[in-house]
C-alpha positions, 0 to 999 in steps of 0.5 A: 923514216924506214920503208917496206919494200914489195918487189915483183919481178915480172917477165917484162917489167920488174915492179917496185912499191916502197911503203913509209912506215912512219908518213903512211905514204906510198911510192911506186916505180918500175923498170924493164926486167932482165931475164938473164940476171934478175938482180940486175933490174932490182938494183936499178930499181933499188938505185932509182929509189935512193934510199937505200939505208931506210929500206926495213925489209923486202918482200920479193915475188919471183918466177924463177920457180915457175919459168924454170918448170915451164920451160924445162930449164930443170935439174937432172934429177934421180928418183928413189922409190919403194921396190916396185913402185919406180914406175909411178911418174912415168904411168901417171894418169889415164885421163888424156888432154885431148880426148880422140887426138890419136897423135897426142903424146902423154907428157913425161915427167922431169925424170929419165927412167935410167934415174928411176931407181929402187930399194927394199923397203914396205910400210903397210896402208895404217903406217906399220912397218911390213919391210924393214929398210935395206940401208946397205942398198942406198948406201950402193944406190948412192955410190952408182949415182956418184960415179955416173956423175950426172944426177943433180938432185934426189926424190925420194917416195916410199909407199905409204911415207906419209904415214911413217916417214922413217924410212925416207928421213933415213934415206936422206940421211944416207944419202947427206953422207954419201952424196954431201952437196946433192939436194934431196926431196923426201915425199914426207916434207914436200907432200905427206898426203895420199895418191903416188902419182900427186905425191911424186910429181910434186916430189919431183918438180921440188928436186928437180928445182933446187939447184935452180933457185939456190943458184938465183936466191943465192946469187940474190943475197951476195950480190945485194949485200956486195950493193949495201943492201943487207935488210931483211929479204923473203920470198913470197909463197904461192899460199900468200905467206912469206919464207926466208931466202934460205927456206926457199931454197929448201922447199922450192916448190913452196914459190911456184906461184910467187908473184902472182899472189900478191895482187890478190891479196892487194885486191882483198885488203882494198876490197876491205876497205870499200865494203866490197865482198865480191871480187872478180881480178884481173892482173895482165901484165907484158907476158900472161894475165891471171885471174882469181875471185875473193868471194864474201871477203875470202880468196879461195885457195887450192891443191888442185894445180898443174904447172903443165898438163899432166905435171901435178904439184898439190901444194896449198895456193892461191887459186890462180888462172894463168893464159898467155895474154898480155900486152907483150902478146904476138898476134900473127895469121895463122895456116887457116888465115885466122887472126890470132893473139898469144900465148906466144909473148915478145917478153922484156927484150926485145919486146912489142915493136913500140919498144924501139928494141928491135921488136918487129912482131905486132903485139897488143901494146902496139894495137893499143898505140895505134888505136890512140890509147896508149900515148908514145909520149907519155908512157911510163909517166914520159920516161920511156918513149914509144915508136909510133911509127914502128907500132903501126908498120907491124900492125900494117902487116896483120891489116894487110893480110886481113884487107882491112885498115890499119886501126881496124885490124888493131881493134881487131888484135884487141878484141881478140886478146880480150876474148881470151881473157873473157874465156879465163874469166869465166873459168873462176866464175861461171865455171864455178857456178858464180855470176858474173853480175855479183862481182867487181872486176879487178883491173891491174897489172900495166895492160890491165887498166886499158881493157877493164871497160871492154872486160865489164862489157863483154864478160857482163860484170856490171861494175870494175874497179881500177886500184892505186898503183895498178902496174905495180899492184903485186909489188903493193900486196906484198908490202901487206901480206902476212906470214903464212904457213899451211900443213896437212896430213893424210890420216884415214879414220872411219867414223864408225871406229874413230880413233880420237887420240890418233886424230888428236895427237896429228891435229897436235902435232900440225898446230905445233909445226905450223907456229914453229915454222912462224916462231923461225920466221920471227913471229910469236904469235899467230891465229891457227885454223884447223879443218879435215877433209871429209866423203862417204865411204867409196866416195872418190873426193872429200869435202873440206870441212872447218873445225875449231877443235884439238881435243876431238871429244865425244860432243866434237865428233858428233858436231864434225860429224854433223857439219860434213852431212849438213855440207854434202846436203847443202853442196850435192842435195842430198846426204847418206847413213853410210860411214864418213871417212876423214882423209886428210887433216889441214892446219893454217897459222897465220901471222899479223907482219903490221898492217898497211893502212890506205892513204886517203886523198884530198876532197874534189874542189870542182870538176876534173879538168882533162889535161889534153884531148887525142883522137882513140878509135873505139867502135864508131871510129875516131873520137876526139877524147879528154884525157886526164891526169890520173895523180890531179884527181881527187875524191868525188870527181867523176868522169862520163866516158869516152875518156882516158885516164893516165899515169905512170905505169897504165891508162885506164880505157873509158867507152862511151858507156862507161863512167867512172868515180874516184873514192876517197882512197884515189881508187878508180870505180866504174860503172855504166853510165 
């Protein structure tokens, strides 16, 4: 018996889902995280489970990464640029967040200009060398930062590296001899594409990171195998594939986006198995909810991405929308009078007042309690209890502001947190020029379950859909992801003048780079798919178009080329005679690590039995509502609302409008009645 272990360690709750190898079986469990120390709340997990021995391997989501950009826990970090280019972070854009703020200060970089430094050094706009690079002055940097003896680690970005990288890898290798045990970030491993501005604040956020995460990966890997738990540990990437411990080290931007991907990813695979193309997820947790779509089978990925306005990192990820809504989220009065929710969160300690820690802000876990429909006895499957009594004297305070009743300033708190998260749903949907009303809404995360029905409702997506496991899903979809690396490039090739042996020997050497990671990794087989981004000349933003060549032949070219004008025809109406430009080449290899297969249930026998009836308040005030054990279901019940339906880590939330079915595999579908 071996187990696959999916861990994510969430900012209240870290989850744990053990998948049996050899029984095809499933367990899932939970405990409450410990910011300070994670491995704290994974050894209790791993402790909890028992076995310990039969653990195969452990794939781990983190947000070590992104806390740490987030609050500007960082590094003090030194930057090295082309002489006359070390203001680059600090101009930015001039695009502004707030348009006709005069107040509004631009955001600054993780960087101080002090430690903005420069050197002699020029590669031209097609990769020449115009400057040789003046190695006598690194060597004089290097010794300046050794003596201040603040600088904790290194960017570098050089004019037109992505081209050339000589210089930079040179750079580094002064910089290892000058500087032993200071991490450096080039600009050609972490983002080898065009636009300084992109390419250096990616460039930074990766440096200024590195001591952080060697100091928590590092830790992670002694102190697991000082427990006995020396199997096999990676890290969830932010594109959905996995890296090992020590390369999440060295490429720490790589995890920024962790633990967020693994729920998309559970969605897409249970979406496989129903026969449904169109996902809309939802995955609301203690601290924020995140939202994604898999649209006819495929999540979408993105380089467009700000871990804050104005701090760009353009690596390839899942597209994923993050707000400060959960169900740890504080709803208080603000200076106007007006009930708000978020993004302001009570996290793991001391947490939503229920939690008995201390916690005396209302939070929308303790609306939820007082509203009936989470029970202060059976959350968490009864191994956690709740303080009722302390969830409705914070709530009593909100009501009293508002002069209204304690229950209707819950629903209120509700409400409100729910309008917040139909506002990020339609960010992926309409926004995207998506309808709604094609979609199956997603619901997991712990806080998930209990909004889906007001969700389906209020953001008209006609049907939801409650998975296995749902305070657990992430952790579940890392036990199925596969390996996955991304690279790309910035080549300019013009199609009047189109050099076939450069664009073949980059597409080459991506493909090469791509399976030589995954063979690093452990994998010896993997399926590349290649495709070029694409625009008019003078246009300002290319499109991504697939291609399945290596050998770019005369026939390849004109199919390429014919594909980019279908594409801009069928995207913006229209299409050009000007010349085509290629600007970056991308390359994906991706490797089967086993397949997951979905545990199927037993068949219903006779109609779900509730296993109590509660007073919940929903719109028409308290309604005495059947409440039903989510693990006594089987295939085919079916269940007409108002109801609850309960298990260990969540309760699904079932209005008078909604009904659900539960389909052979145990997942939740609902409907309106």
């Amino acid at each position: 018996m071996s187990y696959r272990l999916g861990i994510d360690i969430g900012g209240t709750f870290t989850d744990f889902v053990a998948y049996d190898q050899d029984g095809k079986a499933l367990t899932a469990w939970k405990n409450l995280s410990t910011p300070q120390n994670p491995i704290e709340g994974i050894m209790t997990g791993l402790q909890a489970f028992g076995r310990i021995d039969a653990i195969d391997g452990i794939r781990l989501g983190t947000t070590v990464a992104t806390n740490a950009l987030l609050e500007g826990k960082v590094a003090t970090a030194a930057y090295i640029a082309t002489r006359g280019f070390k203001d680059v972070p600090f101009i930015g854009r001039g695009n502004r967040r707030h348009h006709y703020d005069l107040a509004w200060v631009k955001p600054k970089p993780f960087l101080q200009r002090r430690h903005a430094l420069e050197v002699d050094e020029r590669i031209g706009p097609s990769g020449e060398t115009i400057r040789p690079l003046n190695e006598a002055q690194v060597r004089a940097l290097a010794a300046g930062i050794k003596a201040e003896g603040k600088v904790e680690a290194i960017a570098v970005v050089l004019l037109h590296s992505y081209l050339t990288p000589d210089h930079e890898q040179r750079i580094k290798a002064i910089l290892a001899e000058e500087l032993p045990g200071i991490p450096v970030s080039i600009s050609y491993e972490v983002l080898p594409k065009w636009k300084e501005h992109f390419r250096s604040s990616t460039t930074i956020c990766d440096a200024v990171i590195k001591p952080v995460v060697k100091k928590q990966l590092g830790s992670m890997r002694r102190e697991l195998d000082e427990n006995g738990v020396r199997t096999r540990i990676v890290v969830m990437r932010s594109n959905g594939g996995e890296m090992t411990l020590d390369k999440a080290v060295e490429a720490p931007i790589q995890i920024a986006v962790s633990g967020p991907t693994g729920g998309v990813i559970a969605a897409k695979r249970t979406a496989e198995a129903l026969g449904l193309p169109n996902l809309v997820t939802l995955d609301m947790g203690g601290t924020s909810t995140d939202v994604s779509t898999v649209v006819g089978g495929r999540e979408k990925f993105t380089t467009d991405f700000e871990i804050a306005w104005g701090r760009p990192i353009q690596i390839p990820m899942i597209d994923i929308r993050t707000i400060g809504a959960g169900g740890g989220s504080i709803a208080r009065i603000d200076a106007g009078g007006m009930l708000v929710v978020g993004p302001e969160s009570a996290g793991a300690n001391p947490g939503p007042a229920c939690y008995g820690r201390g916690g005396t802000w209302p939070t929308v876990t303790d609306a939820n309690v007082v509203l009936g429909r989470i029970s202060a006895q059976n959350f968490l499957g009864g191994s956690m209890s709740l303080d009722a009594e302390a969830a409705r004297r914070a709530v009593q305070a909100i009501a009293d502001a508002l002069g209204m009743p304690v229950a209707q300033a819950a629903l209120a708190i509700v409400r409100i947190a729910n309008n917040n998260m139909v506002g990020a749903l339609h960010t992926v949907l309409t926004e995207q020029g998506l309808d709604p009303r094609d979609f199956v809404l997603v619901a997991f995360g712990g806080a998930g379950p209990p909004h889906v029905s007001d969700l389906m409702t209020e953001a008209s997506i006609p049907k939801g859909l409650v998975p296995n496991f749902p305070g657990q899903f992430s952790a579940f979809g890392f036990t199925m992801a596969n390996a996955r690396v991304d690279r790309y490039r910035t080549v300019q090739l013009n199609s009047r003048f189109f050099d076939v042996e450069r664009a073949r020997n980059v597409m080459a050497a991506l493909v090469a780079e791509c399976r030589a990671e995954l063979a690093a990794q452990g994998h010896s087989e993997a399926a590349v798919t290649r495709s070029v981004e694409m625009r008019y000349l003078g246009q300002n933003y290319e499109l991504e178009i697939p291609v399945d060549i290596d050998a770019f032949t005369e026939e390849e070219v004109v199919q390429l080329f014919d594909a980019f004008h279908s594409q801009h025809d069928a995207r913006f109406g229209f299409r050009l005679d000007d010349p085509m430009e290629i600007v970056n080449f991308l390359v994906t290899g991706i490797a089967n690590t086993g397949e997951l297969s979905f545990p199927e249930i037993e068949e219903a026998d006779g109609d779900a039995k509730p296993a109590s009836v509660r007073p919940v308040w929903f719109d028409q005030g308290w309604v005495d509502t059947p409440v039903y054990n989510r693990d006594a279901l089987r295939a085919g019940h079916r269940i007409a609302g108002p109801a609850l339906v309960e298990e260990n880590a969540s309760v699904t939330v079932l209005d008078g409008d909604k009904g659900l079915l539960v389909d052979r595999f145990g997942n939740l579908l609902i409907s309106a009645n």
